[in-house]
C-alpha positions as CSV (number, residue, x, y, z in Angstrom):
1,X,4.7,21.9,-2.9
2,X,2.3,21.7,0.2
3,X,1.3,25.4,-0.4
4,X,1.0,25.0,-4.0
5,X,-2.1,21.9,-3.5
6,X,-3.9,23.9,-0.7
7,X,-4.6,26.6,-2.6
8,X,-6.0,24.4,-6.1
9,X,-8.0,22.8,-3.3
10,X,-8.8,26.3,-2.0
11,X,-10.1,27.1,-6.0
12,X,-11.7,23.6,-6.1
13,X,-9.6,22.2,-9.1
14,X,-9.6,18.3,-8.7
15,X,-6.3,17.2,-7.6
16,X,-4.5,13.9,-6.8
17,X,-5.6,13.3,-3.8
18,X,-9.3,12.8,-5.0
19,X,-8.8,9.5,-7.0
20,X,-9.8,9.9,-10.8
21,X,-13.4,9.2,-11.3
22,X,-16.4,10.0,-13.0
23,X,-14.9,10.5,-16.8
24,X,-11.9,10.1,-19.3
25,X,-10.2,13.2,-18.9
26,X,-9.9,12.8,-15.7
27,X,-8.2,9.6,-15.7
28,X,-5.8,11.1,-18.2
29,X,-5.2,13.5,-15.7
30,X,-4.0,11.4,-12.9
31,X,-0.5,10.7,-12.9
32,X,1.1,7.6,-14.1
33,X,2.1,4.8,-11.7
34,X,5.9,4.1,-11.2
35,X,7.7,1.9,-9.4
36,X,7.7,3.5,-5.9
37,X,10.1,0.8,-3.8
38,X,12.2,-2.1,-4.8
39,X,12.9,-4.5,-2.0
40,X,14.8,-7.9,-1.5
41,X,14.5,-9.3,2.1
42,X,14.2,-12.6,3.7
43,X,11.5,-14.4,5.2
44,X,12.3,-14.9,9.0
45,X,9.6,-16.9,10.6
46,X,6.5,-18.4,9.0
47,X,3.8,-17.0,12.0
48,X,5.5,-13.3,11.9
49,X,5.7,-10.3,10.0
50,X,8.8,-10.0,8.5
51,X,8.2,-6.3,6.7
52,X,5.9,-3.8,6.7
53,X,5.7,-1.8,3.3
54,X,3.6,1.4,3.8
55,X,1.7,3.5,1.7
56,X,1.1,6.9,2.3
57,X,-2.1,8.0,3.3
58,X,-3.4,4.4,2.8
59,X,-2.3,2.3,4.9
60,X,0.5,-1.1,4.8
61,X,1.3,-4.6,4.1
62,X,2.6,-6.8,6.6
63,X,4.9,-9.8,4.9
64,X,4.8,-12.9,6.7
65,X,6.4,-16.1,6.1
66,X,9.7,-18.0,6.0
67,X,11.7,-18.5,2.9
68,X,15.1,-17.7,1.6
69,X,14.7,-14.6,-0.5
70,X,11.8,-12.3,-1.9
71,X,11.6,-9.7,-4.4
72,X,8.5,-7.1,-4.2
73,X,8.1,-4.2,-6.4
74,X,5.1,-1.8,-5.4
75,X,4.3,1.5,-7.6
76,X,1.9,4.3,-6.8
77,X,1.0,7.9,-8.6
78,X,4.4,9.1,-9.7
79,X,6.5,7.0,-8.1
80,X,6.2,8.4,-4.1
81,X,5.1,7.5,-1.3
82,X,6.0,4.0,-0.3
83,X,8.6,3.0,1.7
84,X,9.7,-0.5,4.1
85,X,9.6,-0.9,8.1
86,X,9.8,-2.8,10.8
87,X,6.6,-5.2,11.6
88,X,4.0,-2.6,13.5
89,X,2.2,-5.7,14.6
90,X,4.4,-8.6,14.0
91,X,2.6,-11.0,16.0
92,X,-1.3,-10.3,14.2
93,X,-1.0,-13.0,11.9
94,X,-1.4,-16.0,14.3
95,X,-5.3,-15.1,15.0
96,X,-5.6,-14.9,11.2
97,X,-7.8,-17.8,10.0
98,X,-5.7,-20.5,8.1
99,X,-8.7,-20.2,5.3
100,X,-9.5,-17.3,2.7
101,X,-11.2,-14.6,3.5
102,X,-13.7,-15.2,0.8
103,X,-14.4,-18.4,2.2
104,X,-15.0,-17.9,6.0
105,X,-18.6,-18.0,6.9
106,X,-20.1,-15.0,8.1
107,X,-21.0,-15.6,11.9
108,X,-24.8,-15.7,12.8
């Protein structure tokens, strides 16, 4: 379908990957959100990613923590798109701050 999208692009008709904005009838237009991955895992260690989940084009999640059995559902435009790895940077989360982001301090 990759030839298909280039050339609506090509005629400049709006497609999904331009996030709906700007009216109604464009939201309407953009297409539902499904469940794109179920996915039951443990958490191994409580300072390192257990699971990436990736989104195309986006970017990813890493799941950290220790506990016996998890559950996550993620959806995205029609369903596609998402999918589970191994940690790309397992180790990031120790030089995380302990507190919210919304309550760290910006630094002078």
């Amino acid at each position: 379908r990759a030839a298909e999208l280039m050339k609506r692009l090509e005629r400049g008709e709006k497609t999904i990957l331009q996030p709906p904005s700007g009216d109604a009838e464009r939201l309407r237009s953009f297409p539902q959100h499904r469940v794109a991955l179920e996915h039951t895992f443990e958490g191994l260690h409580r300072q390192h990613a257990t699971l990436d989940v990736a989104f195309a084009g986006i970017g990813w999640i890493a799941i950290t923590g220790q506990f016996p059995t998890a559950t996550i559902r993620a959806f995205s435009p029609n369903g596609h798109g998402v999918c589970t790895r191994p940690p790309m940077m397992p180790f990031e989360y120790k030089k995380i701050s302990p507190h919210m982001s919304a309550t760290r301090k910006t630094p002078k």
